[in-house]
VOZAGU-593898 format. One line per field, with one value per residue: residue number from 1; x, y, z of N, C-alpha, C, O in turn. Coordinates in Angstrom, 3 decimals. Example, Ala and Ser with C-alpha at 12.3 -4.5 7.8 and 13.67 -1.06 7.14 Angstrom:
REM residues 2
nr <- c(1/2)
nc1 <- c(13.190/12.850)
nc2 <- c(-5.690/-2.250)
nc3 <- c(7.800/7.080)
cac1 <- c(12.300/13.670)
cac2 <- c(-4.500/-1.060)
cac3 <- c(7.800/7.140)
cc1 <- c(13.200/12.900)
cc2 <- c(-3.300/0.030)
cc3 <- c(7.800/7.870)
oc1 <- c(14.236/13.409)
oc2 <- c(-3.319/1.138)
oc3 <- c(8.465/8.039)
//
This chain:
REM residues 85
nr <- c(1/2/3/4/5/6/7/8/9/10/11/12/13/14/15/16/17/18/19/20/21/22/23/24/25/26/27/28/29/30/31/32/33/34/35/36/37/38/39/40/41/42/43/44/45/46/47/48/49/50/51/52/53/54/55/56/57/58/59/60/61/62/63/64/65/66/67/68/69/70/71/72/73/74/75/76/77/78/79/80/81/82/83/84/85)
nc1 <- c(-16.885/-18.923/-18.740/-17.651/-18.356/-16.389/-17.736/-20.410/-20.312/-20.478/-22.937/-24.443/-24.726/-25.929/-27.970/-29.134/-28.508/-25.629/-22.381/-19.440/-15.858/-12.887/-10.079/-10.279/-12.340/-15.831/-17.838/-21.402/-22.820/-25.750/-27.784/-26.296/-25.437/-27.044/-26.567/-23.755/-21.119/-19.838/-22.272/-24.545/-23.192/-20.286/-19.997/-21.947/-19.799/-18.174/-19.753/-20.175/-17.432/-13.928/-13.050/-10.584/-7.924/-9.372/-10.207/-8.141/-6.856/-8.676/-7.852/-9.755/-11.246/-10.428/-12.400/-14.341/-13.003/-13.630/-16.624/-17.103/-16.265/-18.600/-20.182/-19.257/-19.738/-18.706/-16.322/-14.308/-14.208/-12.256/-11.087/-9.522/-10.250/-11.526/-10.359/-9.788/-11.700)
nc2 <- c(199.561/200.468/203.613/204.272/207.097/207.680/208.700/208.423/205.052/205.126/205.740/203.376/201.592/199.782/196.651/195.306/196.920/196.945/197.709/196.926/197.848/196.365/195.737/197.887/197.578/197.897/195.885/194.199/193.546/193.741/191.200/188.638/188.653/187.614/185.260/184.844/182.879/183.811/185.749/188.440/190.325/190.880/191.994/194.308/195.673/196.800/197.772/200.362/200.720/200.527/196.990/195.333/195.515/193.511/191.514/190.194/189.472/187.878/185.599/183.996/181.300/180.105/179.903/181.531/184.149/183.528/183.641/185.960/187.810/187.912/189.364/191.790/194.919/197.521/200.288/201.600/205.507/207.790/211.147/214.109/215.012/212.983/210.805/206.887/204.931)
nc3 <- c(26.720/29.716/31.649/34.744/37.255/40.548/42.423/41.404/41.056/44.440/45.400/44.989/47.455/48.861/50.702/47.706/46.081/45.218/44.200/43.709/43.463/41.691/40.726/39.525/37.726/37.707/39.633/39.291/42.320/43.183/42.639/43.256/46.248/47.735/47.397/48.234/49.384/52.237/53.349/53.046/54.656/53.820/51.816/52.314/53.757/51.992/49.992/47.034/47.149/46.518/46.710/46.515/47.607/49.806/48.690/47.404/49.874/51.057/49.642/47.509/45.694/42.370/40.819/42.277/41.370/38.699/38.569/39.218/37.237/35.542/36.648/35.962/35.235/33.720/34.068/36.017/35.529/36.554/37.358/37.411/40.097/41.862/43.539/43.804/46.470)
cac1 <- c(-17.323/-19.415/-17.280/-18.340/-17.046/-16.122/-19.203/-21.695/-20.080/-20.476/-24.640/-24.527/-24.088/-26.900/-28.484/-30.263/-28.323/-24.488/-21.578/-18.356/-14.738/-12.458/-9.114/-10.893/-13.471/-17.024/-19.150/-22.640/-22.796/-26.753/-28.228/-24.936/-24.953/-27.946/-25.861/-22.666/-20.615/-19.926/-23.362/-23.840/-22.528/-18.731/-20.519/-21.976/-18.919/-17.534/-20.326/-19.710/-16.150/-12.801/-13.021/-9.360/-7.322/-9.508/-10.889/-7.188/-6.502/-9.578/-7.721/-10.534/-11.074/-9.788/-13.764/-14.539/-12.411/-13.900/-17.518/-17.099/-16.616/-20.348/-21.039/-18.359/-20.576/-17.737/-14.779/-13.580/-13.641/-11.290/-11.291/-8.657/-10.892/-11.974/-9.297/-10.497/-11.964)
cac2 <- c(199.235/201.497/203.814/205.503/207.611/207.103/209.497/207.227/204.020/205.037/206.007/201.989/200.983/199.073/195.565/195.097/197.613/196.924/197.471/197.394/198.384/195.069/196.242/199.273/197.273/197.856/194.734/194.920/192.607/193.468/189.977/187.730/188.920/186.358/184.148/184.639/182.383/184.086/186.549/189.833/191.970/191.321/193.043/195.387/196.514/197.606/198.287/201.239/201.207/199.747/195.943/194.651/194.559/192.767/190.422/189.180/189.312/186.321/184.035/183.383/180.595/180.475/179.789/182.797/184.968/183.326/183.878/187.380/187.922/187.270/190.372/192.933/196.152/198.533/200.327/203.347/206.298/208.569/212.265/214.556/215.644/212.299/209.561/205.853/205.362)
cac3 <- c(28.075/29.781/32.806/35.842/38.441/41.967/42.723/41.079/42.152/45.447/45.318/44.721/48.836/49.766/50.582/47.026/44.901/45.810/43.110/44.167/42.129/41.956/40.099/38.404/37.365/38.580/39.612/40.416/43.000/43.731/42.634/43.248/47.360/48.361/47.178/48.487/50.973/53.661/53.485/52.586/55.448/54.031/50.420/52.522/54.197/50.945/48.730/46.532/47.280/46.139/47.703/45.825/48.723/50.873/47.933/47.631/51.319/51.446/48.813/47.139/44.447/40.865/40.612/42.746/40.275/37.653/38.973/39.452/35.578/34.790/36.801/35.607/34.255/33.365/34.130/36.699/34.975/37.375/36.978/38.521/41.301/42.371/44.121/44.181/48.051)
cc1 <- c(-17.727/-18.303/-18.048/-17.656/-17.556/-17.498/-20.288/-21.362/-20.628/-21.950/-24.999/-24.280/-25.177/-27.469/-29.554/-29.900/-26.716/-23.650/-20.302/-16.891/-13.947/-11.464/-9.392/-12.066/-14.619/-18.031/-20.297/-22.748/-24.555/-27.237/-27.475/-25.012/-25.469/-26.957/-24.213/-22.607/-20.871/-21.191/-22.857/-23.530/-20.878/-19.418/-20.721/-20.952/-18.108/-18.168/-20.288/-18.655/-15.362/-12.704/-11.611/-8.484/-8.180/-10.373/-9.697/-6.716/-7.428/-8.837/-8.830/-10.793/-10.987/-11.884/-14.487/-14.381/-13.542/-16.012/-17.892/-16.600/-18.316/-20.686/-20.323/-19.520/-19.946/-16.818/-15.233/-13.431/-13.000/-11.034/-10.169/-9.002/-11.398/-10.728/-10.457/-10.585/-11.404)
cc2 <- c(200.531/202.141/204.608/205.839/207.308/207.748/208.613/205.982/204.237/205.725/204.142/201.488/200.622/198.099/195.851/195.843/198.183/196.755/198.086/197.422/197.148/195.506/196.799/198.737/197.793/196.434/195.089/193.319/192.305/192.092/188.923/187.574/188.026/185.393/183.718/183.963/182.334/185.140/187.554/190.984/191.798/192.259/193.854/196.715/197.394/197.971/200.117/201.839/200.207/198.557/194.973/194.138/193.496/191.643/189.389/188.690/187.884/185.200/183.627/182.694/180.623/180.510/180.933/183.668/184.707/184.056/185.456/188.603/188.632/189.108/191.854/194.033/197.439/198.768/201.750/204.324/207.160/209.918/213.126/214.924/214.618/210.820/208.046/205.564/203.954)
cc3 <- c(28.780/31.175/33.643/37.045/39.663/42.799/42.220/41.648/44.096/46.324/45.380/46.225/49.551/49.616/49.145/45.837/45.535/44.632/43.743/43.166/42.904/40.270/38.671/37.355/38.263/37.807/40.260/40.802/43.564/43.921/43.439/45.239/47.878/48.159/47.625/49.685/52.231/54.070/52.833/53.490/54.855/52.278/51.235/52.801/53.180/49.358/48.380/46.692/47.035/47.149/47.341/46.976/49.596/49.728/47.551/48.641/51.810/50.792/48.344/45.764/43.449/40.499/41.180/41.933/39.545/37.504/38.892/38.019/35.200/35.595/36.996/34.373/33.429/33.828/35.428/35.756/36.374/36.780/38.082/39.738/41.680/42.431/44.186/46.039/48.600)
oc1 <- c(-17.095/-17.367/-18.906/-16.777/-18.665/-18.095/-21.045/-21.962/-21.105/-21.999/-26.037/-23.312/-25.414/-27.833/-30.605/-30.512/-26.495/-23.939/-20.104/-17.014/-14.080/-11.923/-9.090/-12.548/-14.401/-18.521/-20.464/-22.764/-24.886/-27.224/-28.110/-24.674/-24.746/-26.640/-23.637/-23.342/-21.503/-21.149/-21.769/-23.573/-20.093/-18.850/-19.732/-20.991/-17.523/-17.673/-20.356/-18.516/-15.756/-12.357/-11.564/-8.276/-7.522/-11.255/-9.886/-6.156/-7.060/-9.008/-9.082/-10.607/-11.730/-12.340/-15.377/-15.407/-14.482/-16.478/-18.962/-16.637/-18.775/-21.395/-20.614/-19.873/-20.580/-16.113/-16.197/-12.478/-13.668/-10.731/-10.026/-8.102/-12.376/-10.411/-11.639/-9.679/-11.374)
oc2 <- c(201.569/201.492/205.434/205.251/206.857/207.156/208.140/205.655/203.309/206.087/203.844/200.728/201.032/197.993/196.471/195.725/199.263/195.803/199.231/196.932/196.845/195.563/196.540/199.369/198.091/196.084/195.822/192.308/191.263/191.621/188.340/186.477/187.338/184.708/182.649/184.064/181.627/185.432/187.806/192.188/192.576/193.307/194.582/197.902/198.442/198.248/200.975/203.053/199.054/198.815/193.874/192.972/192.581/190.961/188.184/187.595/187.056/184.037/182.538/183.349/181.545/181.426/181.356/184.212/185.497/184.722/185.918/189.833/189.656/189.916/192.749/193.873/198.173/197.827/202.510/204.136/206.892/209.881/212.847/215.186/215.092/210.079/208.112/205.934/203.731)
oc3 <- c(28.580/31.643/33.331/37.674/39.947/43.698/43.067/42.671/44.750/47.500/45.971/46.179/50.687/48.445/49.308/44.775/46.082/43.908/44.148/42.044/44.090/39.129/37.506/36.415/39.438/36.733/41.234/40.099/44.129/45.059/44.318/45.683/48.598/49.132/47.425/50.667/53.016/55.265/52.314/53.239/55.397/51.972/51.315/52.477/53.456/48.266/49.259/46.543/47.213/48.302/47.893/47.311/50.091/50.250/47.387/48.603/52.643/51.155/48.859/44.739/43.111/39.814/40.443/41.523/39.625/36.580/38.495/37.976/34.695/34.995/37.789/33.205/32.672/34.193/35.526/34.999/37.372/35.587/39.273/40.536/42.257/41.500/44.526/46.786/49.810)
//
């Protein structure tokens, strides 16, 4: 699985090219955002950054979870000089 750091993840923060980290995973959420729920300003608010707490803090559906599979691209790599944000 491919891995990237918190520095690249976080070049990823905008309507159209949004990937956010979801328990050290990275999803790219670009395509997926049109389509979400509640819109995409709650993606925006945490594109290219760790969205875990506040993705369990919604409760969102075993189908949600499940959904959010399909657009898992890799992993966190983490480097001693870079903290997840």
């Amino acid at each position: 699985m491919e891995e990237y750091t918190i520095s690249e993840i976080a070049t990823h923060n905008k309507e159209g090219d949004c990937w956010v980290i979801l328990h050290d995973e990275v999803i790219d959420l670009s395509a997926f955002m049109y389509n979400h729920p509640a819109g995409i300003k709650p993606l925006l608010k945490y594109a290219g950054k760790d969205c875990t707490t506040a993705f369990l803090h919604v409760h969102h559906s075993k189908r949600a979870t499940e959904l959010v599979k399909n657009h898992v691209i890799g992993k966190v790599k983490t480097t001693t000089e870079e903290k997840v944000i």
